[in-house]
C-alpha positions as CSV (number, residue, x, y, z in Angstrom):
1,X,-12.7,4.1,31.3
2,X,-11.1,2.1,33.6
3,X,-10.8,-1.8,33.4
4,X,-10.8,-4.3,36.6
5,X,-8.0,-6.9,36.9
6,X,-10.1,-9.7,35.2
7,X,-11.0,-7.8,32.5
8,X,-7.0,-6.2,32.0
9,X,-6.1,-9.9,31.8
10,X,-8.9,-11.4,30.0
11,X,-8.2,-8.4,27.2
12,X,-4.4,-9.4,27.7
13,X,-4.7,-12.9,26.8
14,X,-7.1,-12.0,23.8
15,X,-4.6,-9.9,21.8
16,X,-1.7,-11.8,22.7
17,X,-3.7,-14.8,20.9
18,X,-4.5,-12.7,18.4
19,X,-1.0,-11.0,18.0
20,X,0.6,-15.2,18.0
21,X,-2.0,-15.9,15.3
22,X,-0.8,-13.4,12.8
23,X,2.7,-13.3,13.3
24,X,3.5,-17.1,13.9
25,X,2.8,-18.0,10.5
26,X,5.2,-15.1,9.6
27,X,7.9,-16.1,11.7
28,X,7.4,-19.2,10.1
29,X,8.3,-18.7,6.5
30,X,11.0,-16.6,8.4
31,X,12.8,-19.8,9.6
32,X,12.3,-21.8,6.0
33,X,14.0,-19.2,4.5
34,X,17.3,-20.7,6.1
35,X,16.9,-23.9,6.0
36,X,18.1,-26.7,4.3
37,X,15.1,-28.4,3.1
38,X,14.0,-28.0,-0.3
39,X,10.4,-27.8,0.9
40,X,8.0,-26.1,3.7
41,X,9.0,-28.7,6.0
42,X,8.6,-28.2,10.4
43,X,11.0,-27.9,12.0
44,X,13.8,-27.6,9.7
45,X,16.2,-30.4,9.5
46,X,19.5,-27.4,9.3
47,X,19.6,-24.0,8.4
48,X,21.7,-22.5,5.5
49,X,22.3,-19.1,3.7
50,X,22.1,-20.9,0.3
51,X,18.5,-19.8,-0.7
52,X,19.3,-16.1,0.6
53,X,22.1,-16.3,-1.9
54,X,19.8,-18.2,-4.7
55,X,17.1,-15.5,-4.7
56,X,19.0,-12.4,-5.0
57,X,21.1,-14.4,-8.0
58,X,17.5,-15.1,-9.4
59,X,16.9,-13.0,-12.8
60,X,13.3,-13.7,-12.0
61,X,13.2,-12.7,-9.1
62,X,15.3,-9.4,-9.4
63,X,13.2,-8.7,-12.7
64,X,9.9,-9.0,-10.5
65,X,11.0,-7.0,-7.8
66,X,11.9,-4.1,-10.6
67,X,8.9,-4.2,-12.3
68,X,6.7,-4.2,-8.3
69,X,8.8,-0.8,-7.2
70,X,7.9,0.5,-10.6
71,X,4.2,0.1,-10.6
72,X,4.0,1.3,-7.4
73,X,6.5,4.5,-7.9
74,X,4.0,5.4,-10.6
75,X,0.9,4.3,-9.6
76,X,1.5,6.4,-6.2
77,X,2.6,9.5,-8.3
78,X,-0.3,9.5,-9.9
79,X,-2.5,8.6,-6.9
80,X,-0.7,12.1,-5.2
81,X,-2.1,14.0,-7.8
82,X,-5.5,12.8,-8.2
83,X,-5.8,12.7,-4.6
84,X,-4.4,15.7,-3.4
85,X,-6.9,17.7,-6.1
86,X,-9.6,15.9,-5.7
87,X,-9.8,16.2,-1.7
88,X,-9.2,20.0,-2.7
89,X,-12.6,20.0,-4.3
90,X,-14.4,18.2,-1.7
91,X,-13.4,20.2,1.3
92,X,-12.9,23.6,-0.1
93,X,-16.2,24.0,-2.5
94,X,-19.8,22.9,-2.1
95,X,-21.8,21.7,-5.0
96,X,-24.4,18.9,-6.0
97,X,-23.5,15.7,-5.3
98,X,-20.4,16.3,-3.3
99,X,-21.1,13.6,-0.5
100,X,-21.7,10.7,-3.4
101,X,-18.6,12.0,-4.8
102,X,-17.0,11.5,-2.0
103,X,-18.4,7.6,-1.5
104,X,-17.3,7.0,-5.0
105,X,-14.0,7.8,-4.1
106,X,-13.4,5.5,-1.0
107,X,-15.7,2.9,-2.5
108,X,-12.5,0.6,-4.7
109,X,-10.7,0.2,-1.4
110,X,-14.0,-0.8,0.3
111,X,-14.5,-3.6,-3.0
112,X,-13.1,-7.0,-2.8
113,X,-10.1,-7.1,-5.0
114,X,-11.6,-10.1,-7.2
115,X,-14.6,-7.6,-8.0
116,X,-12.3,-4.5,-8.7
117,X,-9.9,-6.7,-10.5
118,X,-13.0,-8.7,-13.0
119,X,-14.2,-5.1,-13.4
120,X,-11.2,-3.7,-14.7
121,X,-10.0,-6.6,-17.0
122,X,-13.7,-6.7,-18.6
123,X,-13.0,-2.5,-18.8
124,X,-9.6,-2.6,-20.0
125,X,-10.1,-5.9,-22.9
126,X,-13.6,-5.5,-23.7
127,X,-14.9,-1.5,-23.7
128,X,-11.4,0.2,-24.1
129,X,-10.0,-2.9,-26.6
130,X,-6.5,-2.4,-24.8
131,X,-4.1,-4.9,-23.9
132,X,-3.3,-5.9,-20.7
133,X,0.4,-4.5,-20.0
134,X,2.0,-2.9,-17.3
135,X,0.2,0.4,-17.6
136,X,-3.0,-1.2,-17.0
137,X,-1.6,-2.8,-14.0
138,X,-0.6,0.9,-13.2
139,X,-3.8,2.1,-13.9
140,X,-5.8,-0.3,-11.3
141,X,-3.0,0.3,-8.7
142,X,-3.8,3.8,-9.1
143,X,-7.8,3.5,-8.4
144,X,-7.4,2.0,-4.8
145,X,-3.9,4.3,-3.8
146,X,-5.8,7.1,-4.4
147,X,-8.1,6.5,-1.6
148,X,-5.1,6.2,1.0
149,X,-3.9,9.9,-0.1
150,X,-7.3,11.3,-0.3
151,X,-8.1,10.0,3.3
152,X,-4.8,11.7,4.1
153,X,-5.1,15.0,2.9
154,X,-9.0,15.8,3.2
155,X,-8.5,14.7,6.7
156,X,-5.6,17.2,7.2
157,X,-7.7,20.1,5.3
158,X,-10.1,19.6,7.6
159,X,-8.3,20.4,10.4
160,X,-6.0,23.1,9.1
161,X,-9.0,25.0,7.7
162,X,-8.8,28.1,5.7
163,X,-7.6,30.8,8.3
164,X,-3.7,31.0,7.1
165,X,-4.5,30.6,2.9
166,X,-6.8,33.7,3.8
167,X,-4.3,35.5,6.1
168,X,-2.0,35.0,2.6
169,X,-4.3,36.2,0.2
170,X,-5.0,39.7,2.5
171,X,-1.3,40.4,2.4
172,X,-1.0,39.8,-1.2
173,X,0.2,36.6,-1.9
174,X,-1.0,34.7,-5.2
175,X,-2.8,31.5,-5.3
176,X,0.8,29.7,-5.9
177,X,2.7,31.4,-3.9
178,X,0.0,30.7,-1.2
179,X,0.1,27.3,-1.9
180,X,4.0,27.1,-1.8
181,X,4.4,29.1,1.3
182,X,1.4,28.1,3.5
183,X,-0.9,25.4,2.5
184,X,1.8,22.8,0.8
185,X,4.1,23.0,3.9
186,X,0.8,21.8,5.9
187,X,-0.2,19.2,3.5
188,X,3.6,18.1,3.5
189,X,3.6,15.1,6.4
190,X,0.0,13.8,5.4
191,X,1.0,13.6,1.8
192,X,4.2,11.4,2.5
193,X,1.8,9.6,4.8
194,X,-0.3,8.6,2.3
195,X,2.5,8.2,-0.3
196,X,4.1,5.9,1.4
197,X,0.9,4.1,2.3
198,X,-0.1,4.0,-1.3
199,X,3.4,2.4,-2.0
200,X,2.3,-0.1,0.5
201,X,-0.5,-1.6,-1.0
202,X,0.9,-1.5,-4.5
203,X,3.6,-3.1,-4.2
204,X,2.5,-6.2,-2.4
205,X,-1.2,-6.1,-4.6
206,X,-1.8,-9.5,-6.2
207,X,-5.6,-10.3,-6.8
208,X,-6.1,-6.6,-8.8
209,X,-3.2,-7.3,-10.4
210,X,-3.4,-10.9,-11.6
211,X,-6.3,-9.6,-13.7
212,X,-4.8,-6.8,-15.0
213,X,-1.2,-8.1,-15.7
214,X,-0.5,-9.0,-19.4
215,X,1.3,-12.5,-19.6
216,X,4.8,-11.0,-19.9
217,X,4.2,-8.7,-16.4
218,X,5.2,-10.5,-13.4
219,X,5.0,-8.9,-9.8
220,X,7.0,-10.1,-7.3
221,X,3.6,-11.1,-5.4
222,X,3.0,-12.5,-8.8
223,X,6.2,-14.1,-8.5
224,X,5.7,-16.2,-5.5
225,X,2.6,-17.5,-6.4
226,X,3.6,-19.1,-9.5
227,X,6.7,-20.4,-7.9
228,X,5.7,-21.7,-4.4
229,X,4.7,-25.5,-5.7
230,X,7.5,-25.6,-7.6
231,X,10.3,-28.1,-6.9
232,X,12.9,-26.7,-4.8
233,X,11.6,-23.4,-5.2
234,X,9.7,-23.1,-1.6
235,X,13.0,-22.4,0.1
236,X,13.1,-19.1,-2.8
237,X,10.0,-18.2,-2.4
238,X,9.9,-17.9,1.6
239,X,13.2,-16.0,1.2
240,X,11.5,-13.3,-1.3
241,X,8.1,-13.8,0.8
242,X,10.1,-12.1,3.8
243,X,11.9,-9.6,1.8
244,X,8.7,-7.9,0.9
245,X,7.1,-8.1,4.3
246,X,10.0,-6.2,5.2
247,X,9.2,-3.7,2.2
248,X,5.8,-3.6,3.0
249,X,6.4,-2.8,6.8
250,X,8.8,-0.2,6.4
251,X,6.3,2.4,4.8
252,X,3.6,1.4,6.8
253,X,6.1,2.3,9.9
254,X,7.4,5.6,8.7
255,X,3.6,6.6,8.0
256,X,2.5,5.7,11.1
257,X,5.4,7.3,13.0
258,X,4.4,10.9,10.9
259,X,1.0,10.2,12.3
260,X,1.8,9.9,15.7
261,X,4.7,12.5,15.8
262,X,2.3,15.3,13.6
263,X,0.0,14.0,17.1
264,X,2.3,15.1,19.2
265,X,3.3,18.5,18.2
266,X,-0.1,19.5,17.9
């Protein structure tokens, strides 16, 4: 389809509106993390490395950035496992109820994060009698980061198909040794795709997670919310606010350039 001029520049204008709208803000807390104002003041009255220094000296801070790379280390492990079986079942066998499987599956990334998050505390406290710790943070992590790997994989399985596994299986091979040779070495780009997606949106996760936090777990999301109207602590918190965009953007990047280089070689 090809656009007129009008409609090039009217389409132009749109996104870059849209583009300044979401990355302004951004840029924003960028600038307050160097300057020399104790709060979120515009435009800064200097600029300083003093909060930079502040916030990586900050037990807090550190502690909260530990215990947000754990969670999410182990609530994508598990989410890889889970995922990559369970999109196994779907594509490779047919039986009843398959397709309502399959909606359950996707449904807790589809959920608002309050809902999922009310759901989960009433589950964890109430039904299970288990208190809220970090393994119940791990646990809700792991029901939405599962969708990102099973999107991943089933999508790969269905384009692979079943050809090669079968070529394997005539010659000899095993079911594992199939799976080693052949089907894992396919699966290989989509699964650190969705790994590092699932990373992603565990590590900067806050509304699951405030309900399912017990009241010594703090999250470096966690982290900047309690300590933003603090005095003095804005400058801190903007500082750690761009550290995990960074994070954040950095798996998102690598998945997306596996996406678009596993595009090209096809």
């Amino acid at each position: 389809m090809r656009l007129g001029t009008s409609a090039r520049t009217i389409l132009a204008i749109v996104t870059g509106l849209i583009l300044l709208a979401v990355y302004l803000p951004l840029f924003v807390v960028l600038v307050n993390s160097f300057s020399t104002s104790t709060s979120l003041t515009w435009p800064p009255p200097g600029f300083t490395l003093e909060w930079w220094v502040k916030a990586f000296q900050s037990a807090g801070a550190v502690e909260a950035v530990w215990t947000s790379v754990l969670v999410a280390i182990v609530s994508t492990t598990i989410a890889l496992v889970l995922g990559t079986l369970i999109s196994f079942a779907l594509q490779r066998f047919s039986f009843f109820g398959r397709d309502s499987i399959s909606l359950l599956i996707i449904l807790p990334i589809a959920l608002p994060g309050i809902i999922t998050g009310i759901a989960l505390n009433n589950f964890f406290r109430t039904i299970m009698g288990v208190p809220l710790s970090i393994w119940t943070v791990v646990i809700a992590h792991a029901t939405f980061c599962i969708v990102t790997v099973f999107n991943n994989v089933i999508a790969r399985l269905r384009r692979t198909g079943t050809n090669l596994e079968e070529a394997s299986a005539d010659l000899g091979a095993g079911v594992w040794t199939t799976f080693r040779l052949v089907t894992f070495p396919q699966l290989r780009s989509s699964l650190l795709a969705g790994g590092l997606l699932a990373f992603a949106l565990s590590f900067d996760e806050i509304i699951v997670t405030t309900f399912t936090a017990g009241s010594g777990v703090t999250t470096l999301p966690i982290f900047i919310l309690n300590n933003m109207f603090r005095p003095s602590q804005a400058p801190i918190v903007s500082v750690i606010a761009v550290v995990l965009v960074v994070v954040s953007i950095v798996p998102i990047y690598l998945a997306q350039r596996l996406s678009g280089s596993e595009q090209t070689h096809r």
